[in-house]
C-alpha positions in Angstrom: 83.8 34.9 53.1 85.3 32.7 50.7 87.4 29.9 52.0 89.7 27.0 50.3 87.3 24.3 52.5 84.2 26.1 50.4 85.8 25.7 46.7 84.3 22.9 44.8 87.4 20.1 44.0 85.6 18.3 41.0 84.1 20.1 37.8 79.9 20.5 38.3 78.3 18.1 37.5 75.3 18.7 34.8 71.8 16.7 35.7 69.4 17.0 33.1 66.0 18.7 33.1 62.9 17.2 33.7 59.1 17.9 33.7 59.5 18.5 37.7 62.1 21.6 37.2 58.9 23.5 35.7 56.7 25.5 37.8 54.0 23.3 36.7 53.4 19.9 35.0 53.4 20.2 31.3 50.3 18.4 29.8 49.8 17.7 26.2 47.7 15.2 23.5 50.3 12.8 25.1 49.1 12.9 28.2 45.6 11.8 27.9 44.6 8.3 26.6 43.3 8.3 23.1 40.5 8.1 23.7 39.5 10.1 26.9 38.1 13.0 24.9 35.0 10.5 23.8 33.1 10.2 27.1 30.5 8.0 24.6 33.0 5.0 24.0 34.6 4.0 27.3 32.0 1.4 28.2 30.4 -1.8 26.2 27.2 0.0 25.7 25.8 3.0 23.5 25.1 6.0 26.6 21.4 7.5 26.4 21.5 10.8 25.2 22.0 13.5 22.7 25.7 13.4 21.4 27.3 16.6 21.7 30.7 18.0 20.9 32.0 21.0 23.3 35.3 22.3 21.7 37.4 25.4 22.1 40.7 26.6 23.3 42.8 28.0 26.6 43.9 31.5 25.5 46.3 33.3 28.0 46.0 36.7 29.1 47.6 38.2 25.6 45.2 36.0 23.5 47.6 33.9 22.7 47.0 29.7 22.6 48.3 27.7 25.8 49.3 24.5 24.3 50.4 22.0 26.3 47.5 22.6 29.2 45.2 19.9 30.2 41.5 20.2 30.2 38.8 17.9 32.4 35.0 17.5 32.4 32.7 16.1 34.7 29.0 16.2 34.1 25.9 14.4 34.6 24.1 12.1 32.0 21.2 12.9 30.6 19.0 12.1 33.4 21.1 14.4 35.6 22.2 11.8 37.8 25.7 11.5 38.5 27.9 7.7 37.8 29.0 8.4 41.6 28.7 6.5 44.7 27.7 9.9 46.0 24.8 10.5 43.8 22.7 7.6 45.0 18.9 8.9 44.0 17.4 5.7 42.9 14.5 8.1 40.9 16.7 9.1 38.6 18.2 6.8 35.8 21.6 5.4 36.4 23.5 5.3 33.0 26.3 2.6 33.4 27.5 3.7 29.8 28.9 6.9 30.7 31.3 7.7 33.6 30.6 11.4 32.9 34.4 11.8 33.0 36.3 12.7 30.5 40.2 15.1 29.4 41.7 17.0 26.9 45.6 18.0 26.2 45.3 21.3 24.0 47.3 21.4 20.8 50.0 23.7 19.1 46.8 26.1 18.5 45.5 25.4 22.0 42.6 23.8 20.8 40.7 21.0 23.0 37.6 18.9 21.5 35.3 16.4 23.7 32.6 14.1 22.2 29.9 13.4 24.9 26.1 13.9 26.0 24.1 16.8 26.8 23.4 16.4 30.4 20.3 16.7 32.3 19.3 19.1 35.2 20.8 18.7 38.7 19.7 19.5 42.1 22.4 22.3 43.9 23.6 22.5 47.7 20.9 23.6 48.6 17.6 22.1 46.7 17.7 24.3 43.7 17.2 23.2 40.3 20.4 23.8 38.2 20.6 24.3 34.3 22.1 21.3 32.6 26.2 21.9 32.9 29.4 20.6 32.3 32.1 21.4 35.1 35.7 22.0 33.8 39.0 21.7 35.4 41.9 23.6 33.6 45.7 22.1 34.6 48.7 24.3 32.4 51.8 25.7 33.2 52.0 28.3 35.4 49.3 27.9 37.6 49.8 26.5 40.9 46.0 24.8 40.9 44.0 24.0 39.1 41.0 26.5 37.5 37.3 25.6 37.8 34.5 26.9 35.8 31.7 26.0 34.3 29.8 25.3 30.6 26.0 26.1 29.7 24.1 25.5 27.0 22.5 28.5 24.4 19.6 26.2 23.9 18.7 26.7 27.5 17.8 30.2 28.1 15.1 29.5 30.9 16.9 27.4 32.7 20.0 29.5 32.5 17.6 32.4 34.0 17.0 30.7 37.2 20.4 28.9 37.2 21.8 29.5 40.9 25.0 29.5 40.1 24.3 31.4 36.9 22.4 33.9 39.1 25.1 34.7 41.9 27.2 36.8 39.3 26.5 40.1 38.9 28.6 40.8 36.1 27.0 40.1 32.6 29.6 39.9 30.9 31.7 37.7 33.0 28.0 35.6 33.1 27.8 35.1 29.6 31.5 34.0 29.3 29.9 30.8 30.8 27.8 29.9 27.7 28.9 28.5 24.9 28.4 29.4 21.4 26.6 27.2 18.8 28.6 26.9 16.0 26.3 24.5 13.5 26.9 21.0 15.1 29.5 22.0 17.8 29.4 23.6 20.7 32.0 26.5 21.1 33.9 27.1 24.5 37.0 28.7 24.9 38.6 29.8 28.1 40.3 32.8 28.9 42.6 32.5 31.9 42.9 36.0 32.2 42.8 39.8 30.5 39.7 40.9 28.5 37.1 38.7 28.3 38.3 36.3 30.9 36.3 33.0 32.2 34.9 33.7 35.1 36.3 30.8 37.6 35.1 29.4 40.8 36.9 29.2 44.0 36.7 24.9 44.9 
């Protein structure tokens, strides 16, 4: 019930909108550094390796671009040893020229683009040998966390065969939304976050 004590006495006031009153953060070009899409320039050295470029775009569940959203890499060099405290096997080569870290805001179009180095093979949970891989976070509007998944590389069809992680899913299709497309000097990787032909993503 509706009482004189419960009517407001001054007009409303309005507060303005900020990034907070979203469902999610709203990432974008401005966002990231300028350069934190080059994972080959962050240090004083030149990294050992094959440059690569992995580009693509986040494409909702209507196939339409998701501008705005932020992408992340983390990856190995091309020893496959980690630049991690937590990756301490002195056998394998410690590049101090690459952090192996690297993000992307996507454009009007959706489009993301990252200049790095293939990486080598790593050893999984449990002993296994994995295919050389880059492991992507995906941060956009909407979601309430973040998406993981993962990219592999055409040129590496044996190692892809044997791949653990590769290996646990069933589903061809969803399997070969994991490897990226050679497209003449880039590497093509777009991700679907849901409807036909979506990424497949990892629980983390």
């Amino acid at each position: 019930m509706a009482t004189r004590l419960r009517v407001p006495k001054k007009p409303l006031i309005i507060l303005p909108r900020t990034l907070s009153d979203t469902t999610a953060p709203a990432y974008g070009r401005g966002a990231v550094g300028e350069l934190d899409d080059d994972l080959t320039c962050k240090h004083s050295g030149e990294p050992v390796g094959e440059r690569i470029v992995v580009t693509g775009r986040v494409i909702d569940g209507d196939g339409r671009p998701v501008r705005n959203s932020l992408v992340e890499i983390w990856q190995a060099n091309t020893a496959g040893r980690y630049n991690h405290p937590g990756d301490d096997r002195s056998s394998q080569y410690l590049d101090e020229d690459i952090s192996g870290f690297g993000r992307s805001g996507t454009d009007a179009g959706g489009e993301f683009s990252f200049l790095t180095v293939k990486p080598g093979p790593v050893p999984g949970p449990g002993g296994e040998v994995q295919a050389p891989h880059v492991m992507v976070s995906v941060f956009a509007r909407g979601l309430l966390k973040r998406l993981v998944t993962r990219v592999y590389f055409p040129d590496e069809e044996e190692a892809n065969a044997v791949d653990p992680v590769l290996s646990s899913i069933e589903d061809r299709d969803l399997r070969r939304t994991l490897i990226a497309r050679d497209e003449g000097g880039a590497l093509r990787f777009d991700i679907h976050l849901q409807g036909d032909g979506q990424t497949a993503f990892f629980e983390f």
